[in-house]
C-alpha positions as CSV (number, residue, x, y, z in Angstrom):
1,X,17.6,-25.9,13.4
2,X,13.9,-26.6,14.2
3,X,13.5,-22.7,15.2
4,X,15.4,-21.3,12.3
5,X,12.8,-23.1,9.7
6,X,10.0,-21.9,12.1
7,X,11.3,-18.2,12.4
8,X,12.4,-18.2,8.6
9,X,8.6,-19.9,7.6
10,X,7.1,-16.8,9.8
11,X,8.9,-13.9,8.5
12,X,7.3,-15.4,4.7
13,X,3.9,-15.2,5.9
14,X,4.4,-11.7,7.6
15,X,6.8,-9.7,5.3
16,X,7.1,-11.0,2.1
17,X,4.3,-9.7,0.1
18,X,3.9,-12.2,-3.0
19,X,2.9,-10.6,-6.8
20,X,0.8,-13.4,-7.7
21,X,-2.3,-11.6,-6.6
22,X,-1.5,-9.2,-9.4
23,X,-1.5,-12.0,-12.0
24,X,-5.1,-13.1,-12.1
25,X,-7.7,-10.8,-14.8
26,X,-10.0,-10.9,-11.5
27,X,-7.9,-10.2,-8.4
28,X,-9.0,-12.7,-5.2
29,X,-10.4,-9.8,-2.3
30,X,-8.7,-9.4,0.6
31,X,-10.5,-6.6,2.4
32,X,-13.4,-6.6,4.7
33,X,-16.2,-4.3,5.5
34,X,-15.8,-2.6,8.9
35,X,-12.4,-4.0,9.3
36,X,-10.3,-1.7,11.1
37,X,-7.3,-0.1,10.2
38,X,-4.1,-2.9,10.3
39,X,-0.8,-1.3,12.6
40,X,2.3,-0.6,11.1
41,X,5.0,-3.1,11.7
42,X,6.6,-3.6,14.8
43,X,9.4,-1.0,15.7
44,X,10.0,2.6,14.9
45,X,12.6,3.9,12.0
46,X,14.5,6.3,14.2
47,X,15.3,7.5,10.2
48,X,11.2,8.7,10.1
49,X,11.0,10.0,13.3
50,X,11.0,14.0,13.9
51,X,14.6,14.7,13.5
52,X,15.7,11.4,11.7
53,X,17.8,11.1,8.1
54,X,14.4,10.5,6.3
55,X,11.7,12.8,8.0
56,X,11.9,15.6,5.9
57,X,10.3,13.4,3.0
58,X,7.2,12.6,4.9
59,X,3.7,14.8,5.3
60,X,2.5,16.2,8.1
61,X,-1.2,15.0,8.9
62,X,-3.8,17.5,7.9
63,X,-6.9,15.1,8.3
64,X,-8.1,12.5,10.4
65,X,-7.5,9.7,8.3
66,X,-4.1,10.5,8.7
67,X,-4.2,11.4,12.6
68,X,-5.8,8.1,12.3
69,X,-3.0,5.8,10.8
70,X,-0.6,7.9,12.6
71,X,-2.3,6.3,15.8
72,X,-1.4,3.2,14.1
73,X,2.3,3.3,14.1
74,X,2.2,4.5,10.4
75,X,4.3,7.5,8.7
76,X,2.2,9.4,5.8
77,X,3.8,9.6,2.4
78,X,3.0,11.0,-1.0
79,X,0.1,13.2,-1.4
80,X,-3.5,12.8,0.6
81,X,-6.0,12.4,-2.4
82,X,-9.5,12.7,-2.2
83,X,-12.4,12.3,-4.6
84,X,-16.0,13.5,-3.1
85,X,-16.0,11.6,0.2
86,X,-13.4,9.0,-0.9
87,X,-9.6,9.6,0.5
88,X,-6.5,7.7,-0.2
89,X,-3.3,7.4,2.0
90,X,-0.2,6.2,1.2
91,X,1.6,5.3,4.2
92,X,5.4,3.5,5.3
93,X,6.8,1.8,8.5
94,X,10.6,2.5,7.2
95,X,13.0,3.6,4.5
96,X,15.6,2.4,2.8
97,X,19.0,3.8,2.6
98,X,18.1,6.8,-0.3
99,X,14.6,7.4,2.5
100,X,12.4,5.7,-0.4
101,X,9.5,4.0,1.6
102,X,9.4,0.5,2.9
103,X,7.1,-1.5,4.6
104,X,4.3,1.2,2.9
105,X,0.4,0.8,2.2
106,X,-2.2,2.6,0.3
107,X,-4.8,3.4,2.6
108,X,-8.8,3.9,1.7
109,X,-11.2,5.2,3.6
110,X,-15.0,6.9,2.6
111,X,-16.3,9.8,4.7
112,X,-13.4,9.0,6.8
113,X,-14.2,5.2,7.7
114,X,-11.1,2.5,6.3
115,X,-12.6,0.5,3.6
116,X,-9.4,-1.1,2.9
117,X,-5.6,-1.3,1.6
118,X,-4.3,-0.7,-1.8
119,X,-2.8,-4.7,-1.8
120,X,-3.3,-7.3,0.2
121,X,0.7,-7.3,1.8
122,X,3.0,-3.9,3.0
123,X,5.2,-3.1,-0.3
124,X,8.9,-2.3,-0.5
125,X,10.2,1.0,-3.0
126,X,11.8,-1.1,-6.7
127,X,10.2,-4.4,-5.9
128,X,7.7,-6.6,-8.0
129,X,4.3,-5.3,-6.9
130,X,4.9,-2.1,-5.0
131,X,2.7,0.8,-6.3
132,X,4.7,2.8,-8.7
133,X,5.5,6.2,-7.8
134,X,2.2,8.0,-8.0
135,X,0.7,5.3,-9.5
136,X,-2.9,6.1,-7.6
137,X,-6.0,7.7,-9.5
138,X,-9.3,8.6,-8.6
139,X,-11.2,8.3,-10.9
140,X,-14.4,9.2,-9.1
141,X,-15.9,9.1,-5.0
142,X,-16.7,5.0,-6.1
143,X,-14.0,3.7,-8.6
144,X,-10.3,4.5,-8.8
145,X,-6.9,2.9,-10.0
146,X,-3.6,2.3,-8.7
147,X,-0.1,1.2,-11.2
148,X,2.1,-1.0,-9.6
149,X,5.4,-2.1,-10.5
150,X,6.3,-5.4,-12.2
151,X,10.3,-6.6,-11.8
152,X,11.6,-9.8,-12.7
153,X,15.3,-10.9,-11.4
154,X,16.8,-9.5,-14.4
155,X,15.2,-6.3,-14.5
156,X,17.3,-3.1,-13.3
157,X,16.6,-1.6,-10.2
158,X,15.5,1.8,-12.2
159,X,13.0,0.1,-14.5
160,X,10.7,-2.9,-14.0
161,X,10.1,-4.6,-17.3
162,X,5.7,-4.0,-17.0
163,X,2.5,-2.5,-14.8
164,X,0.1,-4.0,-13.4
165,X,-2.9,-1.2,-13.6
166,X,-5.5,-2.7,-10.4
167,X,-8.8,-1.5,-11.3
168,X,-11.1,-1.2,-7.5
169,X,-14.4,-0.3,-7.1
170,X,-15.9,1.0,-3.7
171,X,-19.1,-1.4,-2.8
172,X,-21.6,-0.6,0.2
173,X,-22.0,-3.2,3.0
174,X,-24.6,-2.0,5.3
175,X,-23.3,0.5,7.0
176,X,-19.6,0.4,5.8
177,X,-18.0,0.4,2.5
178,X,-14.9,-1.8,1.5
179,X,-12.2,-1.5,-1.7
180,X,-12.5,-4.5,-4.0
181,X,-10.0,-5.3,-6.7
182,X,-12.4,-5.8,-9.8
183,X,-9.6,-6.2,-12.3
184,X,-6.2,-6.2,-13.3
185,X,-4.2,-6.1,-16.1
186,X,-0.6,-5.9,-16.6
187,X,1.4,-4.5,-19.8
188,X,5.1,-3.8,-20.9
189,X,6.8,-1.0,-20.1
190,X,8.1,1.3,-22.9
């Protein structure tokens, strides 16, 4: 009993991400200048791997940001978007059973250094606070935006009730640079 409260407790902290982050005006920061880039979750999904159910919906890595999370256990997703010498990555651990990501991150890095994720926990595809679709913009090398998703227990797997719209900027720390939520703010979908 006393290890199934212990294992159930550690599999909250790890994998659940929670939305509350997205609720505050002024987002708490969670990223860290020089940090390095975090590793995927433990195992492979033999359904992303050359060969597997879902590889054909992933991208081959063209630049060494990607090479780089590649190193890291992750599988690159969506577009590679770059703005001047500011790149982001979306990237996944697994799939679900239609091959839409889970386990995924959005990846920033400046002149090819990480400066941090997208949110401070891995999202899952159709759950409260997973980046919506291609929900990223850059707006310039220094700001840029990403949509995500906003599902209450009611709401249909298809269509979250709002979006949260994350505002970041892209600050200087000596030598590095890290991605800092500077706002958020959330509104109903049509």
């Amino acid at each position: 009993m006393k290890r199934a409260i212990i294992l159930a407790a550690a599999i909250c902290m790890l994998g659940a991400a929670s939305p509350v982050w997205l609720d505050a005006a002024t987002p708490t920061k969670w990223n860290a200048a020089g940090a390095s880039i975090p590793s995927a979750p433990a195992g492979v999904d033999s359904d992303l791997v050359p060969g597997g159910r879902c590889a054909s919906e992933l991208r081959p890595p063209s630049t060494p940001e990607d090479r780089s999370l590649m190193r890291k256990g992750w599988f690159l997703i969506g577009p590679y978007q770059r703005y001047g010498r500011t790149s982001v990555v979306l990237a996944t651990s697994n799939a679900d059973g239609m091959c839409r990501p889970n386990g995924y991150q959005g990846f920033v890095f400046v002149s090819g250094v990480f400066a941090g994720t997208l949110s401070p926990h891995i999202m899952d595809s159709r759950t409260d606070a997973s980046i919506s679709g291609l929900g990223i913009e850059l707006d310039n090398d220094k700001t840029l935006e990403a949509t995500f998703a906003r599902y209450t227990e009611s709401d249909p797997l298809c269509c979250p009730h709002a979006s949260t719209v994350v505002s970041y900027d892209i600050e200087a720390r000596g030598s590095n640079f890290v991605v800092e939520p500077v706002s958020a703010q959330t509104s109903k979908n049509p």
